[in-house]
N, C-alpha and C positions, 0 to 999 in steps of 0.2 A: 388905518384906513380900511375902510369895507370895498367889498368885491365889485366892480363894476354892474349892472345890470345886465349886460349880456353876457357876462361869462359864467355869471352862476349861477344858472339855471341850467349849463352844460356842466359846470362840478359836481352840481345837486346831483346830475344824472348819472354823471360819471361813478360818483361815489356809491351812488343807488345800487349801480351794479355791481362795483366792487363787493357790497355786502352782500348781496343776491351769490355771487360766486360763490363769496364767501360760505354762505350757509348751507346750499347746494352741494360744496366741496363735505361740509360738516357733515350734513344728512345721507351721504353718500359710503362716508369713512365708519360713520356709526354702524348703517346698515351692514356694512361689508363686516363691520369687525363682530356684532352682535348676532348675525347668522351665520356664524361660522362656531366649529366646536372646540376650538384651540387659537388664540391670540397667535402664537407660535406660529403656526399653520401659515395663517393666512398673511404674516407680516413674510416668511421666508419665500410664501408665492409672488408675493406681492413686488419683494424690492429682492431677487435673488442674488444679484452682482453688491449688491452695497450689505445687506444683511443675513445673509445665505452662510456666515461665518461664522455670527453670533452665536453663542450659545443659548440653545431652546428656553433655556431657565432664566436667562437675563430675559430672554426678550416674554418671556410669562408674565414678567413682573411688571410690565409695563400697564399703567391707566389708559380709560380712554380718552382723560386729560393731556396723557403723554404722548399718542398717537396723532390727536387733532394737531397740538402743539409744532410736531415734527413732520406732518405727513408731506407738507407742500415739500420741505426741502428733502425730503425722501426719494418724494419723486422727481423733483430736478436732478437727483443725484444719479438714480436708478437710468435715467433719461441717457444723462452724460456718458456712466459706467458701460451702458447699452452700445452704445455708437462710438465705437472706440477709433481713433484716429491713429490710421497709420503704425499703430502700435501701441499707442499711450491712453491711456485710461481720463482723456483731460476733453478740455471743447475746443482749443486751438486745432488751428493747421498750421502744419510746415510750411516757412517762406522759403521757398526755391530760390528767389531771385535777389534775397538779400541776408542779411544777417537777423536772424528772428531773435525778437523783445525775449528776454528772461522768463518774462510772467504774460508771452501768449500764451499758454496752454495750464489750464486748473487742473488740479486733480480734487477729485470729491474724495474726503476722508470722514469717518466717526472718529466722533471725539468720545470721550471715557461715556459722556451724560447719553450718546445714540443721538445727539445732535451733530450736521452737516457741518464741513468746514473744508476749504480750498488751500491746497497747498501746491508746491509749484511743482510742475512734471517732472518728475527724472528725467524719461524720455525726452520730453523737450530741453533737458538742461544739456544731457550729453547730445544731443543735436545741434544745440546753440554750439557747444565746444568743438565739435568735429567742422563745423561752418566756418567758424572763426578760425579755430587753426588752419586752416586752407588756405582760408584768406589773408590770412598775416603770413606766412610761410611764404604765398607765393610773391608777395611784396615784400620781402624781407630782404631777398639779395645774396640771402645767403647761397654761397656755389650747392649745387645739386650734392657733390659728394661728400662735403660735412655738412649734409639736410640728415645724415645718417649718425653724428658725432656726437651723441649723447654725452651727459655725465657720467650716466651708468656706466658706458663703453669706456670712459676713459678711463686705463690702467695704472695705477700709478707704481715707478716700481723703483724707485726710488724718494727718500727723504722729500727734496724739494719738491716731486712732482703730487706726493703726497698731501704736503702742504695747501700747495696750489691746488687741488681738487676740494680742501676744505676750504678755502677762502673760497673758490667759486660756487660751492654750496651757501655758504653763509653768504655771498652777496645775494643769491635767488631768495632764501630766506626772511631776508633785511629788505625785500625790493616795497617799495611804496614808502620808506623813513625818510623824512626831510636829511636835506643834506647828505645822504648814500654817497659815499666815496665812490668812483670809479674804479679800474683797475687799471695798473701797466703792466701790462706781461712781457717779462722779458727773457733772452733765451735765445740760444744757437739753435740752426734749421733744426726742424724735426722733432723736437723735442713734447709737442700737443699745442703751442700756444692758439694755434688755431681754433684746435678740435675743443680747447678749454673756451674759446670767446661762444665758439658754436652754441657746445653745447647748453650753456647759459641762453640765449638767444632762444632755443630749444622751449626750454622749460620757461619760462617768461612768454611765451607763444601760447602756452596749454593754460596761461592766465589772460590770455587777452590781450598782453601787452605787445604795442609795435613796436619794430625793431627797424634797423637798417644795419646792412653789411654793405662795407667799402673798403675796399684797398685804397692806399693813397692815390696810386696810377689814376684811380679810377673817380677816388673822389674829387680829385683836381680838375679832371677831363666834366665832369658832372657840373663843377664849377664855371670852366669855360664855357662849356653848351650855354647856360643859362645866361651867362654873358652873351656870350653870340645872339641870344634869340630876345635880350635886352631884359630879362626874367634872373635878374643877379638877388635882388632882392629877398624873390620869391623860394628861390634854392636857397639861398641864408637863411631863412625863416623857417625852411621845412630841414633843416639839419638842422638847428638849434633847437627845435618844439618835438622831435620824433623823440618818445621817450624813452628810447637807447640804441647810441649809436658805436657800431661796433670800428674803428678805422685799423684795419690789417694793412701786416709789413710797411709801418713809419720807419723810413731810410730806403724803401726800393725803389722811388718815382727818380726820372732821371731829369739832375741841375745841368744847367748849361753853366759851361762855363764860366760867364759874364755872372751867372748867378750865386758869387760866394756870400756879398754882403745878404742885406734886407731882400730876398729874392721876392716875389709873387707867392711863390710856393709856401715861404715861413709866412709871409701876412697872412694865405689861406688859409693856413692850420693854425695859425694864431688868433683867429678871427673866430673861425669854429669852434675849439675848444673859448673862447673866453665868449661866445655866444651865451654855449653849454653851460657854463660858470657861472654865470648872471641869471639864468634863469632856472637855477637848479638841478640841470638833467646831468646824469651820473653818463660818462664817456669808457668804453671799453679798447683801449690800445693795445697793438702788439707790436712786438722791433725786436731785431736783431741786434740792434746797438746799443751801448754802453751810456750810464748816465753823458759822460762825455762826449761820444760821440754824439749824441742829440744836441748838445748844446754845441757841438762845434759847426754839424750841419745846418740846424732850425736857430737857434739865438739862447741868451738865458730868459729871454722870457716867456721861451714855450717850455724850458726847461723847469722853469719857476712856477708856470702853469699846469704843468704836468704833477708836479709834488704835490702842491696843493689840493688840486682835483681827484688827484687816483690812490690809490694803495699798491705799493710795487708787490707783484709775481716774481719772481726770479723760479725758472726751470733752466737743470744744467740734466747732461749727461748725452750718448751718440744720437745719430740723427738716424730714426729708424728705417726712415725713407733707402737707405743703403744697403739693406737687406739686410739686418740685423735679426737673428734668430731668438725668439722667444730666452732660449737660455742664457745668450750675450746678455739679454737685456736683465733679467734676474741677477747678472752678476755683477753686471759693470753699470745698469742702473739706467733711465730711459719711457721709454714707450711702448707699450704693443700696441700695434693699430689694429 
């Protein structure tokens, strides 16, 4: 189909001038390059941030086929490299007031040929990671004082506790594999299981990934509010979808009595982990208690769901929390916090 009548007589025009620039730009780049007594010279005056590096002798070699060829994107480069943002050599700015795109901020690069080409900012990438970790950290839940419980930190000074720090590295490693097993960690006070679900949590932050930390007290209570405020649904959905959920000290929320059978409390945790189950999200648990006792407090089907879903932890040795000396711990095996 041919152009309308009234638009192209404004493309004719348009294009008119594109080539007008065009040739202007040309007549311009010749003059400049041709009055001058060194190609060299006048390309390192010219663009000193993008080609101020090169070596005099490549850039001699250049035509002034090679010049015309290159100079527009030279100069949008030189442009770029000029007005440097915030720190980063690119054309983006820093979003303050959210989490900045990957690929707001170019970086003007030479490629081998002295042609232009856009790659993404460092600066802007480690800006995006300090934004994000903030922001996942401070929605994470995690308590304030294992915000501090790296992997790194965690000492291992004993056999199992050893173990347990290489499965927790190799689940950080393995994260994003369909079907990721969970963890159980299990283990008498004191012993890291904590500082082991943390630190994981930690390092899965520094990729982006969100998290949640709950105690059981706590996720129960989390569960009722949203009951209360008739939002049961919406708390089911955002525990089952959050892509790792940490639930600390399973056995410390308190049963009433009346609640030995089918309590609330086991369809809660039974409900959650078989959310998690169905929709693939890998669950991070810790307890005190023994295969048995889980199934004697929660049922065999949280017990049955637990197998299936996790990879058991087992850390033994004292609870350092009781003032246990560096040395105790080398010998009798444990923690240093």
């Amino acid at each position: 189909m041919g152009e309308p009548e009234a638009i192209g007589p404004i493309l004719a025009r348009i294009r008119h001038r594109i080539e007008q620039q065009r040739a202007e730009r040309e007549a311009r780049v010749l003059a400049l390059i041709t009055g001058a007594g060194s190609l060299a010279d006048v390309l390192s005056t010219e663009f000193p941030h993008l080609l101020g590096q090169v070596p005099r002798e490549r850039l001699s070699r250049l035509t002034q086929a090679d010049c015309l060829l290159r100079w527009s994107g030279w100069e949008w480069a030189e442009q770029q490299l000029r007005n440097r943002c915030r720190g980063c050599a690119g054309a983006g700015l820093y979003d303050l007031d959210g989490l900045p795109r990957i690929d707001a901020c170019r970086k003007p690069v030479l490629r081998e040929d002295l042609t232009v080409d856009m790659e993404v900012c460092p600066v802007q990438v480690a800006f995006r990671a300090r934004v994000a970790a903030k922001q996942l950290l401070g929605e994470s839940r995690i308590p304030k004082r294992f915000q501090r419980r790296t992997l790194e930190r965690f000492q291992p000074c004993n056999w199992s506790a050893k173990l347990a720090l290489d499965i927790a590295w190799d689940f950080v490693r393995r994260w994003g594999e369909p079907e990721l097993p969970g963890l159980l960690i299990m283990g008498p006070n004191g012993t890291g299981k904590t500082h082991l679900a943390a630190g994981i949590m930690l390092e899965l932050i520094k990729r982006e990934v969100a998290v949640r930390f709950y105690t059981v007290p706590e996720l129960l209570a989390r569960v009722r509010d949203g009951i209360s405020r008739d939002e049961a649904d919406d708390v089911q959905e955002i525990l089952a979808e959050i892509p790792l959920l940490v639930i600390d000290d399973l056995g410390k929320e308190y049963l009433r009595p009346s609640e030995t059978g089918t309590s609330w409390a086991q369809e809660v945790i039974y409900t959650i982990l078989n959310r998690r189950y169905e929709e693939d999200r890998p669950v991070i648990v810790t307890t005190n208690l023994t295969d048995a006792q889980i199934e004697q407090r929660y049922g065999l089907a949280v017990v049955s769901r637990l197998a299936e879903m996790c990879r058991t932890v087992v850390l033994d040795g004292p609870d350092y929390r009781l003032g246990l000396h560096a040395a105790d711990c080398r010998q009798d095996g444990g923690l240093v916090p």
